[in-house]
C-alpha positions as CSV (number, residue, x, y, z in Angstrom):
1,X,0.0,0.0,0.0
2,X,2.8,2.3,0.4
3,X,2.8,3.1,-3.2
4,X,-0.6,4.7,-3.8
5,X,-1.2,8.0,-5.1
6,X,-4.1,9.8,-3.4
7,X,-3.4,13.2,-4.8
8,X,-0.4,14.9,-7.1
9,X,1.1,17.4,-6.5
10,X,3.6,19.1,-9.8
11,X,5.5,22.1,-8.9
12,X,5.4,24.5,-11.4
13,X,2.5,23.2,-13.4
14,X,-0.8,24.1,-13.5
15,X,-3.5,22.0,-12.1
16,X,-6.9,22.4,-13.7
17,X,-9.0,20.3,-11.7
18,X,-9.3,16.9,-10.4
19,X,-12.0,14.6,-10.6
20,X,-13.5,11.7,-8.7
21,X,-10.5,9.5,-10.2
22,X,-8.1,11.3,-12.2
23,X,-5.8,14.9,-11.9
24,X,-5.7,17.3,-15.0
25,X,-2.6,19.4,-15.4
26,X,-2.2,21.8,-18.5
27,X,1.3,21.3,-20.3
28,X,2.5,23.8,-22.5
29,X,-0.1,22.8,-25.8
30,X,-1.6,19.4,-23.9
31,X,-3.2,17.9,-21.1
32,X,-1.6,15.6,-18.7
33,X,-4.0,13.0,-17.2
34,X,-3.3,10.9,-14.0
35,X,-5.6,8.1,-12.8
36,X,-4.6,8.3,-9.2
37,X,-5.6,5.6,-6.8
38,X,-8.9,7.2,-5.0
39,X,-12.1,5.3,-5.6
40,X,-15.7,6.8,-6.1
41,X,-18.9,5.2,-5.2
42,X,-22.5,6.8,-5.8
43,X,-20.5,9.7,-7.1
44,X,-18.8,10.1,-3.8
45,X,-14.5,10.0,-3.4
46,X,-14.1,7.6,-0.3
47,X,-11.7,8.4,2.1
48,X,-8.9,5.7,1.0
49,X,-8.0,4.2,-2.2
50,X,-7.3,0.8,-3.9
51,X,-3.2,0.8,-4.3
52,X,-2.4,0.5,-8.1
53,X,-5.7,0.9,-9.6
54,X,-5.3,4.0,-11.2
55,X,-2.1,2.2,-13.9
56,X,-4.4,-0.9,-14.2
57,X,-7.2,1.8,-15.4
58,X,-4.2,2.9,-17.6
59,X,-3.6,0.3,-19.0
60,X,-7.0,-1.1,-20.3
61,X,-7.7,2.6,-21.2
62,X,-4.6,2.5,-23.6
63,X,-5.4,-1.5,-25.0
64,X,-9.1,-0.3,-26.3
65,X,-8.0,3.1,-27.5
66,X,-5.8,1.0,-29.8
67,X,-8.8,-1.1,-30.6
68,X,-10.9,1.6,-31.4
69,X,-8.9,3.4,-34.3
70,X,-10.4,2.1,-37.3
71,X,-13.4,3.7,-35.3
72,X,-12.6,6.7,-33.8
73,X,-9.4,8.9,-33.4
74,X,-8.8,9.2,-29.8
75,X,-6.9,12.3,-27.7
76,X,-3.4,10.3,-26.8
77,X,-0.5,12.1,-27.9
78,X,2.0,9.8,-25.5
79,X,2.3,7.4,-22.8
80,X,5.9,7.4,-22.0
81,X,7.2,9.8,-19.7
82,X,10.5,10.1,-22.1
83,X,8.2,11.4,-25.0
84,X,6.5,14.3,-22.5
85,X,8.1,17.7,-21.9
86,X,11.2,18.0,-20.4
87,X,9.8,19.5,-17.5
88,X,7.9,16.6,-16.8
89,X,10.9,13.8,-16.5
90,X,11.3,14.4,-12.6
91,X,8.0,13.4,-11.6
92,X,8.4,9.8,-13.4
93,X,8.1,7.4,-10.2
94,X,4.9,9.1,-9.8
95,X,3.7,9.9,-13.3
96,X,5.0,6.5,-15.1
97,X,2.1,4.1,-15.4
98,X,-1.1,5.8,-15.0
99,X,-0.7,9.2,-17.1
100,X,-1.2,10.2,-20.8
101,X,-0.1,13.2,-22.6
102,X,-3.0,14.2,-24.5
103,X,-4.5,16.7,-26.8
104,X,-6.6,19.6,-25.6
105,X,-10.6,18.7,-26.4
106,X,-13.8,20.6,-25.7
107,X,-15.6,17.6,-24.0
108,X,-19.2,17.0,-24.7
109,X,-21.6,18.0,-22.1
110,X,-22.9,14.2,-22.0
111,X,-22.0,11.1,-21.2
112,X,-22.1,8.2,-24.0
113,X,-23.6,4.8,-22.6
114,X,-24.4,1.6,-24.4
115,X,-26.6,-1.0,-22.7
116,X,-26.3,-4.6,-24.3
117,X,-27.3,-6.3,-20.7
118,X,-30.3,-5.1,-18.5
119,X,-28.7,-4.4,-15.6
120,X,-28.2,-1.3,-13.1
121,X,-30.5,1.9,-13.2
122,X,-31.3,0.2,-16.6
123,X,-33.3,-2.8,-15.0
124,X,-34.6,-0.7,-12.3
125,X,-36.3,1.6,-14.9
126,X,-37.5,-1.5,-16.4
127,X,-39.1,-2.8,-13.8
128,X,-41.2,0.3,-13.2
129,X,-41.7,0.9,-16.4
130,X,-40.7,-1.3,-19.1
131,X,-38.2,1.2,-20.5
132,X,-34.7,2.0,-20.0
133,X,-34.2,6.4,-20.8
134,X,-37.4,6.2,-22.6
135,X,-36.7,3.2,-25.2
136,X,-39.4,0.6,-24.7
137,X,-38.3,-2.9,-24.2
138,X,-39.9,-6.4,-24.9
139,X,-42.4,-7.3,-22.0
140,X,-40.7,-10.4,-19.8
141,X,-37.2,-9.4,-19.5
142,X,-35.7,-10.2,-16.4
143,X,-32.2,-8.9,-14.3
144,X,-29.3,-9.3,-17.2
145,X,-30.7,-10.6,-19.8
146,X,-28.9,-9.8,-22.8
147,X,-31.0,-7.0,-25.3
148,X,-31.7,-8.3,-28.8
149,X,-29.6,-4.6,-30.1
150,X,-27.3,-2.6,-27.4
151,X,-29.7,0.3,-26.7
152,X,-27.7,3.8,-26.6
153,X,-28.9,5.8,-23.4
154,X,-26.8,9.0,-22.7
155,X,-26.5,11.1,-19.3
156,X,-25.9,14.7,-18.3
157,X,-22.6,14.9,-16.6
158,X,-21.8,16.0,-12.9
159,X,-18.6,17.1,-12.0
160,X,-20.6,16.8,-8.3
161,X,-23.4,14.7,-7.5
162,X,-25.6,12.1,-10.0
163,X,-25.1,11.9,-13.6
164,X,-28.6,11.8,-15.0
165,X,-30.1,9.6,-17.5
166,X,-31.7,11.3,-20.2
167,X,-33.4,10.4,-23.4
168,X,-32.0,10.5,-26.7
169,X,-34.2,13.6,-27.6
170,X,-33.3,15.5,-25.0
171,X,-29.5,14.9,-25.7
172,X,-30.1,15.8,-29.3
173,X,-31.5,19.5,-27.4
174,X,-28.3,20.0,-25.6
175,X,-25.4,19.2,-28.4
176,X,-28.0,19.4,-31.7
177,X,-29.1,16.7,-33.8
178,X,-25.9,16.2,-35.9
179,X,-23.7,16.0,-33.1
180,X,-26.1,13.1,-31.3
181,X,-26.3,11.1,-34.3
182,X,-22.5,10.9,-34.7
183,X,-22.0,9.9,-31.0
184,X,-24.8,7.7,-30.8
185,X,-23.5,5.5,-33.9
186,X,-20.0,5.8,-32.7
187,X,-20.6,4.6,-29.2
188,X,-22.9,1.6,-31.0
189,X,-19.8,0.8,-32.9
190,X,-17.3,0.6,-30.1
191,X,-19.2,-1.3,-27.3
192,X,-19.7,-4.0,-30.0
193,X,-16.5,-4.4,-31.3
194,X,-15.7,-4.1,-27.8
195,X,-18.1,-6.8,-27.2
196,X,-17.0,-9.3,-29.6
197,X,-13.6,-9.0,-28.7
198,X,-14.3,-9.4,-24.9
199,X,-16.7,-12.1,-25.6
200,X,-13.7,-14.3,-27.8
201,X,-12.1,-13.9,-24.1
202,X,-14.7,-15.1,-22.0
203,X,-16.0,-11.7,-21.0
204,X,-19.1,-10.0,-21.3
205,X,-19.3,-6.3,-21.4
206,X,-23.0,-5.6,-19.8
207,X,-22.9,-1.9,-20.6
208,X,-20.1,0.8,-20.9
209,X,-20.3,4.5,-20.7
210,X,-17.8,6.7,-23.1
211,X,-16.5,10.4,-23.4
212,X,-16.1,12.5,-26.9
213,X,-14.9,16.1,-26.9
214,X,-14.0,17.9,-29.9
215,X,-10.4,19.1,-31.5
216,X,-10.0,21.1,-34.6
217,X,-13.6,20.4,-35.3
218,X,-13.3,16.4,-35.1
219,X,-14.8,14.2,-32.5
220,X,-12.4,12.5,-30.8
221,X,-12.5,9.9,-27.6
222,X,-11.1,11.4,-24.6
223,X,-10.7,10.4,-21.0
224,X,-11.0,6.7,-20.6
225,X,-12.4,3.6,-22.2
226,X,-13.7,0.5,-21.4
227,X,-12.3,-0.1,-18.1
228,X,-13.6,-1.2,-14.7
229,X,-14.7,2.4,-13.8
230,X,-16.7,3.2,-16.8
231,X,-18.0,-0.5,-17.7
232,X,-19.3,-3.5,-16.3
233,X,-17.6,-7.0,-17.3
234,X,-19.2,-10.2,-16.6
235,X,-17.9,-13.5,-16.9
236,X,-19.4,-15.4,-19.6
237,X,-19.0,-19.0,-18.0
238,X,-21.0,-17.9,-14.6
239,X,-23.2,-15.4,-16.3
240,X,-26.9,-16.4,-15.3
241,X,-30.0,-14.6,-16.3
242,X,-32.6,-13.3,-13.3
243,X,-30.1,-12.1,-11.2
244,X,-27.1,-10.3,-10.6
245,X,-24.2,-11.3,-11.8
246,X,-20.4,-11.3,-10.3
247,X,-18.5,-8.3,-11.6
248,X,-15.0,-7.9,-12.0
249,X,-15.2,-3.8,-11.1
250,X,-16.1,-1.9,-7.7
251,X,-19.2,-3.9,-7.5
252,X,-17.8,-5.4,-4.4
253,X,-17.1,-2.0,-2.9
254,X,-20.5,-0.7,-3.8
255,X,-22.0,-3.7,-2.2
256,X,-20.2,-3.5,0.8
257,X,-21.3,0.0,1.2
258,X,-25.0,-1.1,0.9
259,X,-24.2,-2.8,4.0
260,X,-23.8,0.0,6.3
261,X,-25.9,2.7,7.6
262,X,-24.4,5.6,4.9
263,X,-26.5,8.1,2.7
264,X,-23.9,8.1,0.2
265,X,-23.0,11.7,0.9
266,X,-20.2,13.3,2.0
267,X,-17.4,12.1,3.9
268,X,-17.4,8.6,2.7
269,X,-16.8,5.6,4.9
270,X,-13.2,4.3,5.1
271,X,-12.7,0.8,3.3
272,X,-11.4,-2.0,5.3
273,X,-8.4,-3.8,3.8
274,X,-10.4,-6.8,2.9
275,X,-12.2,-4.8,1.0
276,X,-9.4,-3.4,-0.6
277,X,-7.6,-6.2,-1.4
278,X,-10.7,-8.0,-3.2
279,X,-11.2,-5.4,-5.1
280,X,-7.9,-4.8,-6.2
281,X,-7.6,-8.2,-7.2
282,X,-10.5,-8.1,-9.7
283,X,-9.0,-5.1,-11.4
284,X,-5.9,-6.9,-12.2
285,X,-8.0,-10.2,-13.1
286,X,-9.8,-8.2,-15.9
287,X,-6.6,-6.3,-16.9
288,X,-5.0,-10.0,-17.7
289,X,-8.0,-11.3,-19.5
290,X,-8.7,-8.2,-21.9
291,X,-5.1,-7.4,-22.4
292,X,-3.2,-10.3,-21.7
């Protein structure tokens, strides 16, 4: 444990914000991105973090940007602390692992998530209603099952608090029609290469959510992809309709958490080490079955 990183700290360079996971610092023409190792649950940062997880969120990050060329051009412009600016080099022991150098984007004021599984906020909706964000679904479904076609169901974004789901319509209000249509077949693209490569590997990919931003007028994919934080993987050889399945994310931290006597607001609870060290464990479990 003595090697997490909580917080960074780079003298001389400008911070521009940090989120629930990751620290922003703006480099001459770039952005430098670091997934540190603080953990978020029901949009709150808990008090201690999972040692390592922010390279192993790296890491997949980097293997399905590389997938997702042929796609979509993503914002990396390196990975290797040699190949960033000179002023840079002296914080490699902390920056070595778990940053990227990448280009300046305007991000999208939603999030992009594809639903292939019923699962989540997605199979509560169901149940009330028998839609997910609006889309109607075939009557009978039950917690899981697999969706005939990965339904696209986008979100506002929350720097603080709940993301919110909203409906396809109302996304196409807030970035205009064009710009929806373009990210909705995009994000339809990825999760299901995504999904046929993860499935060749004995993984299912419930649901994923994505981020675009544009640069020079292009959409690009920015801030991470397909990993643990962003997406839920099942495994295919215990996945079991009607219930909830086993994840290999925070699943076991969120669970845990349902166990105690918390409103999910601020200050989180503190993790116990068992805690920890599970979920740890299923981080690097789904880092060596995507990537290898």
């Amino acid at each position: 444990m003595s090697d997490i990183v909580m917080e960074t700290k780079l003298e001389g360079i400008r911070l521009l914000r940090r989120g629930k996971v990751r620290d922003v610092y703006e480099v001459d023409d770039f952005l430098l991105i670091i997934a540190t190792d603080r953990v978020s649950a029901f949009d709150v940062v808990l008090p201690n973090g999972i040692s390592g997880k922010g390279k192993v969120l790296t890491l997949i990050s980097l293997y399905w940007f590389g997938q997702m060329r042929d796609i979509m051009e993503n914002h990396i412009v390196a990975t290797e602390v040699e190949a960033y600016p000179a002023k840079l080099h002296k914080y490699k022991d902390v920056l070595e692992g778990r940053s990227m150098l990448v280009k300046k984007a305007n991000p999208m004021p939603v999030e992009c998530i594809v639903r292939g599984y019923l699962s989540g906020s997605g199979w509560k909706e169901y149940r009330n209603s028998g839609t997910v964000c609006g889309i109607r679904l075939p009557a009978g479904l039950v917690e899981s099952s697999r969706l005939d076609q990965p339904i696209f169901t986008p979100s506002t974004k929350a720097d603080e608090g709940h993301d919110m789901n909203i409906s396809f319509d109302e996304m196409r209000r807030i970035v205009g029609d064009e710009i929806a249509q373009q990210l909705r077949a995009a994000s339809l693209r990825i999760y299901t290469k995504a999904r046929d490569i993860a499935e060749k590997k004995g993984i299912i990919i419930a649901d994923t959510k994505m981020e675009f931003g544009t640069c020079d007028n292009r959409l690009i994919l920015i801030d991470e992809l397909l990993t643990p934080d962003s997406s839920r993987f099942w495994s295919a050889g215990t996945y079991e309709p009607g219930k909830g399945q086993d994840s290999y994310d925070k699943q076991i931290i969120r669970d845990y958490l349902l166990t105690l006597d918390w409103d999910q607001t601020y200050p989180g609870p503190v993790l116990p080490d068992h805690i920890v060290d599970k979920a740890i464990e299923r981080y690097r479990d789904i880092y060596r079955i995507i990537v290898g």
